[in-house]
Residue frames as a rotation matrix with the C-alpha (Angstrom) as fourth column:
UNK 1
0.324 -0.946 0.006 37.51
0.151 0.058 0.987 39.27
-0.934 -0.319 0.162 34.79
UNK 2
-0.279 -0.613 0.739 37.84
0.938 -0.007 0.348 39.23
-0.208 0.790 0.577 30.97
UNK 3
0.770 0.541 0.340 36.54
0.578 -0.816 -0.011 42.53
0.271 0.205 -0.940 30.79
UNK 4
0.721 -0.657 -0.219 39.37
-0.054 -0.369 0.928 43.71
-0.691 -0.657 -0.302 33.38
UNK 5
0.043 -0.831 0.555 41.75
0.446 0.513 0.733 41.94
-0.894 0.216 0.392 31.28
UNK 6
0.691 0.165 0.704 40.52
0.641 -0.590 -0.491 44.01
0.335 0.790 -0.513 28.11
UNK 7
0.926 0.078 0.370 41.12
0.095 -0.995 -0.030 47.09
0.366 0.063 -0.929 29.52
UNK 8
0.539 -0.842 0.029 44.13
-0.133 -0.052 0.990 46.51
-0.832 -0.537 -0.140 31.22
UNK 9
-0.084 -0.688 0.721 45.78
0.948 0.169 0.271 44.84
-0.308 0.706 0.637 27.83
UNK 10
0.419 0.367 0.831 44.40
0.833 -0.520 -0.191 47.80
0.362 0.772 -0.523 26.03
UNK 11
0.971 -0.094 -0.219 46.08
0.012 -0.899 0.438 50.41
-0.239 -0.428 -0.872 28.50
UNK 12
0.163 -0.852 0.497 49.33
0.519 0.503 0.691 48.31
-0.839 0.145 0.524 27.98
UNK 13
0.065 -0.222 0.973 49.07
0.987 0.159 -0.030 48.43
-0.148 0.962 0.229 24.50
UNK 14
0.867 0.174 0.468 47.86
0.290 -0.938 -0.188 52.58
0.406 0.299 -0.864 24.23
UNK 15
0.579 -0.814 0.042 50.97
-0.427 -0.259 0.866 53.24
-0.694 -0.520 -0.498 26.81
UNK 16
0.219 -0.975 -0.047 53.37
-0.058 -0.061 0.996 51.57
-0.974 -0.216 -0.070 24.46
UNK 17
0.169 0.260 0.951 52.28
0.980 -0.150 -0.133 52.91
0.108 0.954 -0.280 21.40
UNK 18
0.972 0.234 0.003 52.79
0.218 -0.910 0.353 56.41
0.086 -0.343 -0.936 23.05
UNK 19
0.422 -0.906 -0.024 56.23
0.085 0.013 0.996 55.51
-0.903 -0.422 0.083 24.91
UNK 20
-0.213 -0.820 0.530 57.88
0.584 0.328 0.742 54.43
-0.783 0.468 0.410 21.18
UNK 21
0.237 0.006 0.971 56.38
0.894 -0.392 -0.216 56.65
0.380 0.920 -0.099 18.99
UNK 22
0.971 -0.148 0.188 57.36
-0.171 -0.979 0.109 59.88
0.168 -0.138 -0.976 20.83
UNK 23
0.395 -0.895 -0.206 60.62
-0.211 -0.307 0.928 58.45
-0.894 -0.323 -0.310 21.55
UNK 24
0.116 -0.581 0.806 61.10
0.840 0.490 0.232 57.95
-0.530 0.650 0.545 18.04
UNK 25
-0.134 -0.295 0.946 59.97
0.839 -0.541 -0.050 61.13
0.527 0.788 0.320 16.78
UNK 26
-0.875 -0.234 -0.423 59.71
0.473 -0.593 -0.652 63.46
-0.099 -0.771 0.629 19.74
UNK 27
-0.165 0.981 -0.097 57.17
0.482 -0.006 -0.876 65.94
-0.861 -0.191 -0.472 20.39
UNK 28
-0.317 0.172 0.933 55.07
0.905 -0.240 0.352 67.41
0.284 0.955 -0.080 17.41
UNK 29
-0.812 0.180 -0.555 53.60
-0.034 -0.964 -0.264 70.76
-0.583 -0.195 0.789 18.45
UNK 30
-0.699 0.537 0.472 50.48
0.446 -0.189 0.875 70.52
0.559 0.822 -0.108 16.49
UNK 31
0.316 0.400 0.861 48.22
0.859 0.265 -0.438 71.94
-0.403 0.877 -0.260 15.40
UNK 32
-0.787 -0.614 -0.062 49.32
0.590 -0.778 0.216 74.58
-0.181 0.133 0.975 13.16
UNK 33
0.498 0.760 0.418 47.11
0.577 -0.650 0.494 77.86
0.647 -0.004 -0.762 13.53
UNK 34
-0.903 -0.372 0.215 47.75
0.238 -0.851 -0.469 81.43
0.357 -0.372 0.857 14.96
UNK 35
-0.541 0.634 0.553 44.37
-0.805 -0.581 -0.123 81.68
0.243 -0.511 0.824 16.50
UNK 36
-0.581 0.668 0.465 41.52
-0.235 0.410 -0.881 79.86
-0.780 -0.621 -0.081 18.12
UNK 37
0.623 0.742 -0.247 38.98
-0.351 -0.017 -0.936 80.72
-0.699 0.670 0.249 15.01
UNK 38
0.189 -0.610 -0.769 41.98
-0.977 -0.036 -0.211 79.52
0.101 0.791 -0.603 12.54
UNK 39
-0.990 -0.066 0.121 42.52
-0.099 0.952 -0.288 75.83
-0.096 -0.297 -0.950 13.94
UNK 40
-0.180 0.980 0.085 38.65
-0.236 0.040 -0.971 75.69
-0.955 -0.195 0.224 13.66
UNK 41
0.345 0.378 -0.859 38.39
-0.730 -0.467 -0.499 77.00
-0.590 0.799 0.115 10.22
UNK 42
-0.160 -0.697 -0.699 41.14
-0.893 0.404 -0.198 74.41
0.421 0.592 -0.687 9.37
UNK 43
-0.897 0.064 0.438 39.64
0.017 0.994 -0.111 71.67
-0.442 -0.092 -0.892 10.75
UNK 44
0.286 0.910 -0.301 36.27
-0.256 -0.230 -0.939 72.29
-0.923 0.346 0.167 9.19
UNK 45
0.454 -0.276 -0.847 38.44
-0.891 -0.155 -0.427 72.84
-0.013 0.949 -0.316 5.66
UNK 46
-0.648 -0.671 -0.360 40.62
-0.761 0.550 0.344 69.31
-0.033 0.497 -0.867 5.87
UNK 47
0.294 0.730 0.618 37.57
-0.329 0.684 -0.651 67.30
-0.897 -0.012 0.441 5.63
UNK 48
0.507 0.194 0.840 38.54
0.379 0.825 -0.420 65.17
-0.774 0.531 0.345 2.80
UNK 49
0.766 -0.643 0.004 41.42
-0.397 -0.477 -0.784 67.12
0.506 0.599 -0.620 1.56
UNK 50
-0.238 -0.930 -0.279 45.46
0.872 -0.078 -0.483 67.43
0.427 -0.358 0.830 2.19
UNK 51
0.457 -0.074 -0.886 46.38
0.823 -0.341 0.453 69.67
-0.336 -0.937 -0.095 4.37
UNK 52
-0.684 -0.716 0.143 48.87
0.587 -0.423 0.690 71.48
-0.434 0.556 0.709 1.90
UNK 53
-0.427 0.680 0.596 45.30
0.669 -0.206 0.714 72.28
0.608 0.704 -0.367 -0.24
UNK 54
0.536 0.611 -0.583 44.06
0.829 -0.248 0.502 74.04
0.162 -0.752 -0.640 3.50
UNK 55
-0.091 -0.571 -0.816 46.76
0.661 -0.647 0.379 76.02
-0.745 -0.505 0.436 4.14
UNK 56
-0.858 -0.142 0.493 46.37
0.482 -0.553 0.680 77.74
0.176 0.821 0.543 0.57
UNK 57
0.154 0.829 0.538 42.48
0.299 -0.558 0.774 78.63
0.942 0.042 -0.334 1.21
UNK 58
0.297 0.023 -0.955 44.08
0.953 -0.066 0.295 79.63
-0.056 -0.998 -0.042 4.81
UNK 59
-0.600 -0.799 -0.042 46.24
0.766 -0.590 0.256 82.11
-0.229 0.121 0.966 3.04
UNK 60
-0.803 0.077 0.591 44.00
0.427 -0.618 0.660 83.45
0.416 0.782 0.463 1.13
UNK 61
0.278 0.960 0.042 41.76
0.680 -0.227 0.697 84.31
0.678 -0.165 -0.716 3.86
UNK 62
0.173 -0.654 -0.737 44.38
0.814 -0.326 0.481 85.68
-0.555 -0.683 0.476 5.83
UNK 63
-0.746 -0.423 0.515 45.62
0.666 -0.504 0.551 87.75
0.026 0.753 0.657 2.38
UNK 64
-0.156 0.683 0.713 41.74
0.360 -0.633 0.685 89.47
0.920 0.364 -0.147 2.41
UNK 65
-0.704 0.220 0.675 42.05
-0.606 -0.682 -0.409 90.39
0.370 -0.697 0.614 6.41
UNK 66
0.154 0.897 -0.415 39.02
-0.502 0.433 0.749 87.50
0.851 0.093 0.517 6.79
UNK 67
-0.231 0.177 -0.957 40.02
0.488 0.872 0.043 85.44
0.842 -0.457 -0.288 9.26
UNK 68
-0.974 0.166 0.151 38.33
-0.219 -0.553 -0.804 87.32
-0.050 -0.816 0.576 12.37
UNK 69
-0.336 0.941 0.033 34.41
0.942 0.336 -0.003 86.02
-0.014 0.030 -0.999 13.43
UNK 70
-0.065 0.337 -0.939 33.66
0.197 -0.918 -0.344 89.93
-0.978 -0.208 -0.007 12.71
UNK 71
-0.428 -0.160 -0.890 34.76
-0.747 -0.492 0.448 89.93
-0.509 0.856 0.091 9.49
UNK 72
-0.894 -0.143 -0.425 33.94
-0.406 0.662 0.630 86.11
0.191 0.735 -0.650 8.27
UNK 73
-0.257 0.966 0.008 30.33
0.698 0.191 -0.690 85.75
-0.668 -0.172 -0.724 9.83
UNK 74
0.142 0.618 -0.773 28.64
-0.501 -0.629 -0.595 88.38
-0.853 0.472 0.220 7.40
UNK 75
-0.489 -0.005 -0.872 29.68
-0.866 0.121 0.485 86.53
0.103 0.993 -0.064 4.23
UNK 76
0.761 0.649 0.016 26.91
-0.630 0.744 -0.224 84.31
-0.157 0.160 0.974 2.86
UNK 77
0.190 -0.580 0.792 28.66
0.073 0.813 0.578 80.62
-0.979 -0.052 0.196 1.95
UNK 78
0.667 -0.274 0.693 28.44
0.732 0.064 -0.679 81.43
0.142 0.960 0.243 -2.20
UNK 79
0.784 -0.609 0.116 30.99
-0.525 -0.752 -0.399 84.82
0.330 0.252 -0.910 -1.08
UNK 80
0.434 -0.654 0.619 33.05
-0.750 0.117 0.650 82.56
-0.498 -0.747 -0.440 1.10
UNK 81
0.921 -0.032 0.387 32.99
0.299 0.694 -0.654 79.45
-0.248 0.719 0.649 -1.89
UNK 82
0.722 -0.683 0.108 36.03
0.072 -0.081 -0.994 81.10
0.688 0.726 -0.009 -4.10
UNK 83
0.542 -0.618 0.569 37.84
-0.689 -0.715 -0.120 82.25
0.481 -0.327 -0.814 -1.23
UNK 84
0.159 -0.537 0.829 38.47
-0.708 0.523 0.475 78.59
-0.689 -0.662 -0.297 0.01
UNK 85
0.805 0.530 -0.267 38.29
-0.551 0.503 -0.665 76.85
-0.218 0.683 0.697 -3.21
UNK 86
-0.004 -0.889 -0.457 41.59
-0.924 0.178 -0.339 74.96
0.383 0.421 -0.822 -2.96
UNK 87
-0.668 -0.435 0.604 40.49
-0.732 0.241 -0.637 73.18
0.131 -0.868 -0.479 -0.45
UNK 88
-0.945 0.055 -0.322 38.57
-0.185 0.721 0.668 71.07
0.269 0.691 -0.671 -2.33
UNK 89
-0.139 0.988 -0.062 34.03
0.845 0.151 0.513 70.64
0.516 0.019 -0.856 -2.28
UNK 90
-0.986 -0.160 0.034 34.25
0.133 -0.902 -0.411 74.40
0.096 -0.401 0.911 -1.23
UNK 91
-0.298 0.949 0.101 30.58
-0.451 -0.233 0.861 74.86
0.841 0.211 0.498 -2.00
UNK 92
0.492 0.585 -0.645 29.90
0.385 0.519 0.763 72.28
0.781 -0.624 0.030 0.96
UNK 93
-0.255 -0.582 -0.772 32.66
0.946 0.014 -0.323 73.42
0.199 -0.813 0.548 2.89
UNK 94
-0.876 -0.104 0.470 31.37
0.105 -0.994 -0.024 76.84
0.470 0.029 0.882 2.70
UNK 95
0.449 0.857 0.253 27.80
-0.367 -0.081 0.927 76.02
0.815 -0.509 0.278 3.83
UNK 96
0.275 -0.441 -0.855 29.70
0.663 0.731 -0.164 73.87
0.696 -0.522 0.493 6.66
UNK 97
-0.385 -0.727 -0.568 31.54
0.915 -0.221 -0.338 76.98
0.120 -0.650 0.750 7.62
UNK 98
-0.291 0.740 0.607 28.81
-0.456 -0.665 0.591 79.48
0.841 -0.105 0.531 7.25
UNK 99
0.506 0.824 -0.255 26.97
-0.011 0.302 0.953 77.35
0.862 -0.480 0.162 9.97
UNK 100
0.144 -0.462 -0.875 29.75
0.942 0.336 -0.023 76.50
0.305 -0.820 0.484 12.28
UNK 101
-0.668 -0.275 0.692 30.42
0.358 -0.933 -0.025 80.44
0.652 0.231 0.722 11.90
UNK 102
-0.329 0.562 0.759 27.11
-0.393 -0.812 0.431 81.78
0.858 -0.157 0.489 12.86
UNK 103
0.887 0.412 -0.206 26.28
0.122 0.221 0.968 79.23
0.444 -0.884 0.146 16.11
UNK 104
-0.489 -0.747 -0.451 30.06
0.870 -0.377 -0.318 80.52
0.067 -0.547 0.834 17.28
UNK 105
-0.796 0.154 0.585 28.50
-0.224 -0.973 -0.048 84.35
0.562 -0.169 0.810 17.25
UNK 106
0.048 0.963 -0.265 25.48
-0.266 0.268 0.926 82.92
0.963 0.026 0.269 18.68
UNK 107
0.678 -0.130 -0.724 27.30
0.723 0.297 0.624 81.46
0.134 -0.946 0.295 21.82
UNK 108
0.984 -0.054 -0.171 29.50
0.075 -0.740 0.669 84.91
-0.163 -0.671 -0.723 22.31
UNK 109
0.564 -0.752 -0.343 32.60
-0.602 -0.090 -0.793 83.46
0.565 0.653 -0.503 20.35
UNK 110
0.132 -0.414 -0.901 35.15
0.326 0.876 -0.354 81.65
0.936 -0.247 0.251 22.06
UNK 111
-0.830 -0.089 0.551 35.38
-0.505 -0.301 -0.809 83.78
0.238 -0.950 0.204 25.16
UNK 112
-0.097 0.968 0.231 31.55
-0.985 -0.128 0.120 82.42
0.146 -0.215 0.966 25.27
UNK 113
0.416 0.025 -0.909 32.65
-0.369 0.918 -0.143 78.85
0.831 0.395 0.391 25.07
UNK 114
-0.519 -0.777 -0.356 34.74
-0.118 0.477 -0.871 78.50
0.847 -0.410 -0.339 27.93
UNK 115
-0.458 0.611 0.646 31.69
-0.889 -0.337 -0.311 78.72
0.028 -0.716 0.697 30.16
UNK 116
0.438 0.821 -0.366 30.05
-0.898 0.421 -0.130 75.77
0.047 0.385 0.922 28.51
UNK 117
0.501 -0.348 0.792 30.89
-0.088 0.890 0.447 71.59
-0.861 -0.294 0.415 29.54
UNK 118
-0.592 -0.441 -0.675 32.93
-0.692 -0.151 0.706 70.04
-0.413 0.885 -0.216 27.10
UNK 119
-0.664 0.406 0.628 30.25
0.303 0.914 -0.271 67.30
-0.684 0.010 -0.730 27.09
UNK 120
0.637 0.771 0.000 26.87
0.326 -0.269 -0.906 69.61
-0.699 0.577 -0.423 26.11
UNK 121
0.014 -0.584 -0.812 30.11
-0.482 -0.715 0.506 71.72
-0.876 0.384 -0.291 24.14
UNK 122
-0.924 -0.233 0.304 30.69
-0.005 0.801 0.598 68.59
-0.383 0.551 -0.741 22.00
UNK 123
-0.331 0.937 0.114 26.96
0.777 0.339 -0.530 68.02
-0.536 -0.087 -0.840 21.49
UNK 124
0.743 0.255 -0.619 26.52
-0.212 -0.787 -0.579 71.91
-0.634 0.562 -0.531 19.51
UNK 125
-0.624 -0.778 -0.076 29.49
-0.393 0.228 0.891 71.03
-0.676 0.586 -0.448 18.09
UNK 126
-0.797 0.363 0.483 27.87
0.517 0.823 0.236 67.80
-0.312 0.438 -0.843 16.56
UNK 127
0.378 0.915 -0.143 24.20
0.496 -0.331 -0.803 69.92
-0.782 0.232 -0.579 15.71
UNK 128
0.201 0.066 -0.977 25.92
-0.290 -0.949 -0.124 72.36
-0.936 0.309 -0.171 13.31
UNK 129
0.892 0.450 -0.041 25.58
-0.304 0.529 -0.792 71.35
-0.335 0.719 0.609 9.97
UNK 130
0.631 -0.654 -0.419 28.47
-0.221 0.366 -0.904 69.40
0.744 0.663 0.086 8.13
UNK 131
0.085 -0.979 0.183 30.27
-0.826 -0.172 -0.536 68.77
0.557 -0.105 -0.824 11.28
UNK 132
0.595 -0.198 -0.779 31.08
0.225 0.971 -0.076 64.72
0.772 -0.130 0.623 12.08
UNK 133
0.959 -0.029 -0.281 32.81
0.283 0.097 0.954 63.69
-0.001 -0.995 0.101 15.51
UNK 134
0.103 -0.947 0.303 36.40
0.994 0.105 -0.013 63.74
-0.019 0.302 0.953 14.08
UNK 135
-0.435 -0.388 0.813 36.21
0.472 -0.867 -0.161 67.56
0.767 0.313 0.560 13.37
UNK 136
0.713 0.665 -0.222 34.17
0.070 0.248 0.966 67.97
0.698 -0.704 0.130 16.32
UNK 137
0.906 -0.303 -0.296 36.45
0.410 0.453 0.792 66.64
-0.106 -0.839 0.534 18.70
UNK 138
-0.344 -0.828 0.444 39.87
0.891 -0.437 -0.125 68.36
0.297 0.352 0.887 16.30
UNK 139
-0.039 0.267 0.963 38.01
-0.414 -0.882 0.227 71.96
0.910 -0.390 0.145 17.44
UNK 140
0.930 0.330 0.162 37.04
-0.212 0.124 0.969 70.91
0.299 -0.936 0.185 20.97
UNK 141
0.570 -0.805 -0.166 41.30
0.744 0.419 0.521 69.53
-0.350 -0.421 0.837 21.73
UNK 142
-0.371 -0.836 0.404 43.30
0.908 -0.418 -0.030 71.84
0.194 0.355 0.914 19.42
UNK 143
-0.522 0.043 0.852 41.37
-0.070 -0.998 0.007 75.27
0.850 -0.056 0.524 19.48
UNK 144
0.594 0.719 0.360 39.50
-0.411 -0.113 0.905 74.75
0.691 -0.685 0.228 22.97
UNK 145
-0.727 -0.678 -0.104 42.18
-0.354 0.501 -0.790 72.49
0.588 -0.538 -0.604 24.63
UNK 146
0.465 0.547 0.696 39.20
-0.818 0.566 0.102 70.31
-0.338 -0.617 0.711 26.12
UNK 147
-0.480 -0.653 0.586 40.89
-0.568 0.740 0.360 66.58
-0.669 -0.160 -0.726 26.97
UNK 148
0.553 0.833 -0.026 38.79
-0.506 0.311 -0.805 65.04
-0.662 0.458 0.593 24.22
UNK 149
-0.492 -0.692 0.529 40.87
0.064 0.577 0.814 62.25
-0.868 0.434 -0.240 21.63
UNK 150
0.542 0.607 -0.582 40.22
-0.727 -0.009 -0.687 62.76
-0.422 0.795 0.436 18.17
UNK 151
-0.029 -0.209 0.978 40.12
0.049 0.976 0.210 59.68
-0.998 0.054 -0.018 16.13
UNK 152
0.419 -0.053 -0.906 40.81
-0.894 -0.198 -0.402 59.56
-0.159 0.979 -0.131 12.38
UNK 153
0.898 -0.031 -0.440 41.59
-0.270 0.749 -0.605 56.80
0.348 0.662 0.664 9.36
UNK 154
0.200 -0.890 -0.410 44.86
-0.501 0.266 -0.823 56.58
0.842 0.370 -0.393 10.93
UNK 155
-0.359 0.054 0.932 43.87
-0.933 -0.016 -0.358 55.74
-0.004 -0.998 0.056 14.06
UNK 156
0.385 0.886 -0.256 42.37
-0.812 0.194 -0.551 52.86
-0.439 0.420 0.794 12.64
UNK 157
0.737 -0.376 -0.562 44.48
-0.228 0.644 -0.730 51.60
0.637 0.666 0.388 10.51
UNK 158
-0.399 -0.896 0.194 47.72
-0.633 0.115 -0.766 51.91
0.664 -0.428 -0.613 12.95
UNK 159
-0.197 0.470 0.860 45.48
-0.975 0.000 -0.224 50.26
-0.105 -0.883 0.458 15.84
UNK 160
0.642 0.766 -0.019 44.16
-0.640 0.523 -0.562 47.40
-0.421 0.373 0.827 13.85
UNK 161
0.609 -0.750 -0.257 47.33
-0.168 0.195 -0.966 46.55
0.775 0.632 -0.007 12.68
UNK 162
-0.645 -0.731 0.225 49.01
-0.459 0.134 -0.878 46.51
0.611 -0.670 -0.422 16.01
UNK 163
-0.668 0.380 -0.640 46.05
0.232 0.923 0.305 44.52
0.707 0.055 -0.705 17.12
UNK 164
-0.865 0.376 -0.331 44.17
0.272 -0.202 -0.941 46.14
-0.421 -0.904 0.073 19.76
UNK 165
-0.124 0.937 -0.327 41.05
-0.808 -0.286 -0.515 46.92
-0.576 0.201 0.792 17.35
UNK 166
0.052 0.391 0.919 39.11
0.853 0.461 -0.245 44.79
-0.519 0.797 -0.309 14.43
UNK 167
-0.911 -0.308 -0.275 39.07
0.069 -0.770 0.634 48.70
-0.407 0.558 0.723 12.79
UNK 168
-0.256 0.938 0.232 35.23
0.213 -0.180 0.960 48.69
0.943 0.295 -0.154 12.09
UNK 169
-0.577 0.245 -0.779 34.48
0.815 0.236 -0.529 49.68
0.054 -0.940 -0.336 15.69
UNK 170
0.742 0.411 0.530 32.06
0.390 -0.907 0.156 53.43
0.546 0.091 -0.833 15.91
UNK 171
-0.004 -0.499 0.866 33.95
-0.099 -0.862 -0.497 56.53
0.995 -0.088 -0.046 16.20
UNK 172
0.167 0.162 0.973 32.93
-0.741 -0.630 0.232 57.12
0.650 -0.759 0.015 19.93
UNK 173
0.972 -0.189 -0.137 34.11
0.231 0.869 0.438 53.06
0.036 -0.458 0.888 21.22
UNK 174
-0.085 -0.991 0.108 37.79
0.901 -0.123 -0.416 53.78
0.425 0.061 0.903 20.23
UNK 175
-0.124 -0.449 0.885 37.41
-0.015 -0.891 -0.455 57.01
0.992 -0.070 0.104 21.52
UNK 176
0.812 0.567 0.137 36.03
-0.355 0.295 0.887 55.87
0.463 -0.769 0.441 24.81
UNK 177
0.875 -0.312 -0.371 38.79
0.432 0.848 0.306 53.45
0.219 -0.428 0.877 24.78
UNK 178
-0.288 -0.895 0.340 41.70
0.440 -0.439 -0.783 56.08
0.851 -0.076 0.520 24.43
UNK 179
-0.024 0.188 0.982 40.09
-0.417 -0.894 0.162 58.45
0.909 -0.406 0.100 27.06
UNK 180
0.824 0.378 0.423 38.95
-0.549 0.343 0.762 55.79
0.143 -0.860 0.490 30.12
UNK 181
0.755 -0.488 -0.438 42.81
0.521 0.852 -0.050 54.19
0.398 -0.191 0.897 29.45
UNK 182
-0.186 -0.605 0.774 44.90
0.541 -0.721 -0.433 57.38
0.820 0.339 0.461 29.01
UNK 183
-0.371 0.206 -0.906 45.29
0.810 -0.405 -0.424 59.83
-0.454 -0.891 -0.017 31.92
UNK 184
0.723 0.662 0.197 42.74
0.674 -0.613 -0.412 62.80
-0.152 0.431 -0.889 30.92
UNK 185
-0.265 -0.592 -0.761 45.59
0.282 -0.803 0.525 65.55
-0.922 -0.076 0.380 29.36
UNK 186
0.743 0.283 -0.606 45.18
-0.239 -0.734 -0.636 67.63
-0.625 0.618 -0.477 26.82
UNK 187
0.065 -0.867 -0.494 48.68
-0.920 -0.243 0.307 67.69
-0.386 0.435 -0.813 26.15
UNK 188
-0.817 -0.562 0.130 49.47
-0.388 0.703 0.596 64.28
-0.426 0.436 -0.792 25.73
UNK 189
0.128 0.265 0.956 46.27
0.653 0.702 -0.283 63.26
-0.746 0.661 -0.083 23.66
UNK 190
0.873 0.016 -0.488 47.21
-0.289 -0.789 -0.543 66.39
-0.393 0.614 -0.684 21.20
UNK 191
-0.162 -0.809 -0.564 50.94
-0.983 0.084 0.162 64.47
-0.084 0.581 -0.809 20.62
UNK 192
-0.487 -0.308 0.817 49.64
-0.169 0.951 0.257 61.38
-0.857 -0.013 -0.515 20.94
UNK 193
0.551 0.824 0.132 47.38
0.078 0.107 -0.991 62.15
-0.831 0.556 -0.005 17.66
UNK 194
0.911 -0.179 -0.371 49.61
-0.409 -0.497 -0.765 63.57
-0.048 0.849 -0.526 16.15
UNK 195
-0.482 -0.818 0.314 52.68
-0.659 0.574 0.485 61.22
-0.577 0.027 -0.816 16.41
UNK 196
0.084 0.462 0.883 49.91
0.528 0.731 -0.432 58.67
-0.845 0.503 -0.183 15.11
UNK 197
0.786 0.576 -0.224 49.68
0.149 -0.528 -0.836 60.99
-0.600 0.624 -0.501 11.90
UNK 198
0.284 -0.846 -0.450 53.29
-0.848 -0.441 0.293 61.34
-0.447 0.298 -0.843 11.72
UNK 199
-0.642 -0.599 0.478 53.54
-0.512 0.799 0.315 57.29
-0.571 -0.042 -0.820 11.67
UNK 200
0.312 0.839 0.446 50.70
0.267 0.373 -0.888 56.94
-0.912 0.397 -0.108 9.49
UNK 201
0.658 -0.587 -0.473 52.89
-0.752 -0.479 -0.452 59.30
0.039 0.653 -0.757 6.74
UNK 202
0.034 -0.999 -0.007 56.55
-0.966 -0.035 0.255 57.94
-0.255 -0.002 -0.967 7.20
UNK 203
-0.741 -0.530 0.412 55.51
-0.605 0.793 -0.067 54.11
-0.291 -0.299 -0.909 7.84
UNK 204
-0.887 0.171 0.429 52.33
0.219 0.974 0.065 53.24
-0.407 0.152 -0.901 7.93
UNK 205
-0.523 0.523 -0.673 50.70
-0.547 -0.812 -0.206 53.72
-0.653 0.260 0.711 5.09
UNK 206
0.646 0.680 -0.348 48.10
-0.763 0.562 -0.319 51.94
-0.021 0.471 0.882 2.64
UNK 207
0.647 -0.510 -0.566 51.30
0.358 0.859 -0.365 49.82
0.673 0.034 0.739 1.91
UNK 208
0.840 -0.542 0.001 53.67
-0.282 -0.435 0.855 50.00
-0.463 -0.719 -0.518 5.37
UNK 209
0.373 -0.925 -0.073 56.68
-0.083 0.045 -0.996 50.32
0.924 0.378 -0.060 5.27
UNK 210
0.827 0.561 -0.010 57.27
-0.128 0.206 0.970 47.95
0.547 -0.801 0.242 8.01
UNK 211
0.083 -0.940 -0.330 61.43
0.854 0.238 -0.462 47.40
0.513 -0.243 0.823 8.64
UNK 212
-0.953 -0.262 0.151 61.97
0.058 -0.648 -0.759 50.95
0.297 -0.715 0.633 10.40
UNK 213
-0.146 0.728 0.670 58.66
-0.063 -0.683 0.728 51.26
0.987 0.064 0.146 11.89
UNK 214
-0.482 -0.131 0.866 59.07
-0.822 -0.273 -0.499 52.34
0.302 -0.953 0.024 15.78
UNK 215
0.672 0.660 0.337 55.67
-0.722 0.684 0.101 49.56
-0.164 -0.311 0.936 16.49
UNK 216
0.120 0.066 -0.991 57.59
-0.718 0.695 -0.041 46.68
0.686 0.716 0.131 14.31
């Protein structure tokens, strides 16, 4: 029975963390990208950057014609290095995206994905060097639209704070727990990540900023 009682509080809670943060800030439309292989590339690149720092090494691949898996699979990671260097540990992020690059031609591109579970999908995901569940799971929801919650530091912190975690739980529990409470959409875990992101900015950050915050 306390088990029941878990999950049931815990749907509560995920439902009305959803309900008040879209009705405070409506829907978000993320992610931002004009292609499939762009929302990739840019989750690969915001590992441990700003976003603002991505969108510059976005430009500038866009500016050389690069962003196509014809044109950006042939370059070794030291040609691709300068071309993303805003985006901060380019050198890793370039081996990162050399690899993630060449097992996408390998499986036929994204037309070649859509054949493949999103389970074993998730699982190549997770083999290709430099890529961690969080970026993983941000390619598998935003450029694949598989139902799949992606969990990040803000997820965490907003959760843990509104009490439904301890915030030291493993990546794939808290995801579990969004996915087996939540009805399985695409759509609504894509705003429900991103509303968390929005309220992780505005309110609740390192120090919150807790008098207007939609949760208080």
């Amino acid at each position: 029975m306390r088990g029941n009682r878990k999950r049931s509080s815990n749907s509560a809670g995920l439902t009305d963390i959803h309900r008040r943060l879209f009705g405070a800030f409506g829907p978000q439309h993320w992610w931002p990208g004009d292609t499939q292989l762009e929302i990739a590339v840019g989750a690969i690149l915001t590992q441990n950057t700003a976003w603002s720092n991505v969108e510059k090494a976005i430009a500038v691949l866009k500016s050389h014609r690069l962003l196509t898996l014809e044109r950006l699979t042939p370059l070794s990671p030291t040609e691709i290095a300068p071309l993303i260097r805003s985006a901060g540990f380019y050198n890793i992020k370039a081996a990162r995206l050399a690899a993630f690059l060449g097992w996408l031609k390998s499986t036929g591109g994204f037309a070649g994905l859509r054949r493949i579970p999103t389970a074993e999908l998730r699982a190549q995901l997770l083999a290709c060097h430099g890529i961690g569940p969080e970026t993983a799971d941000s390619i598998l929801l935003y450029a694949l639209s598989r139902p799949v919650f992606v969990v990040d530091t803000y997820t965490r912190r907003i959760l843990s704070r509104y009490g439904l975690i301890v915030g030291d739980e493993h990546y794939d529990t808290l995801r579990a727990m969004f996915e087996s409470t939540l009805p399985r959409s695409t759509r609504l875990y894509n705003e429900y990540h991103a509303l968390l992101v929005r309220l992780a900015k505005t309110n609740c950050r390192s120090q919150p900023s807790c008098d207007s915050c939609p949760l208080a």
